[in-house]
C-alpha angles and dihedrals in degrees: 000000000000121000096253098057082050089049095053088039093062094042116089126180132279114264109201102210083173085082098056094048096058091049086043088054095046093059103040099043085061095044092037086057093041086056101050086049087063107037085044089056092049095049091052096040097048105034114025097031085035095213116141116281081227088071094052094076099053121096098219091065093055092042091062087050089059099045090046086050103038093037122131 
């Protein structure tokens, strides 16, 4: 073979991993921040207002958060 066949042989084509790390970030950094909200909720719901991590979960207890915060 010529050099230039060998040549084009060995090279292979660029992979831009830049690409899948962007798309990597953009998805963790959100979740990442959806995650510390909870768990931040829950801290401060379990053990400083000591109330039981059962009633976390449930939607009527955030709602009365809501309406305490956002109340006229």
């Amino acid at each position: 073979m010529s050099e230039k066949t060998q040549a084009a042989v060995k090279a292979k084509p660029a992979v831009r991993k830049t690409a899948r790390w962007r798309i990597v970030i953009r998805w963790m950094i959100p979740l990442f921040l959806l995650l510390a909200l909870v768990g931040g909720m829950t801290f401060g719901y379990v053990f400083i207002g000591k109330q039981s991590l059962s009633e976390v979960f449930q939607w009527k207890t955030w709602q009365h958060v809501i309406d305490l915060v956002f109340a006229p």
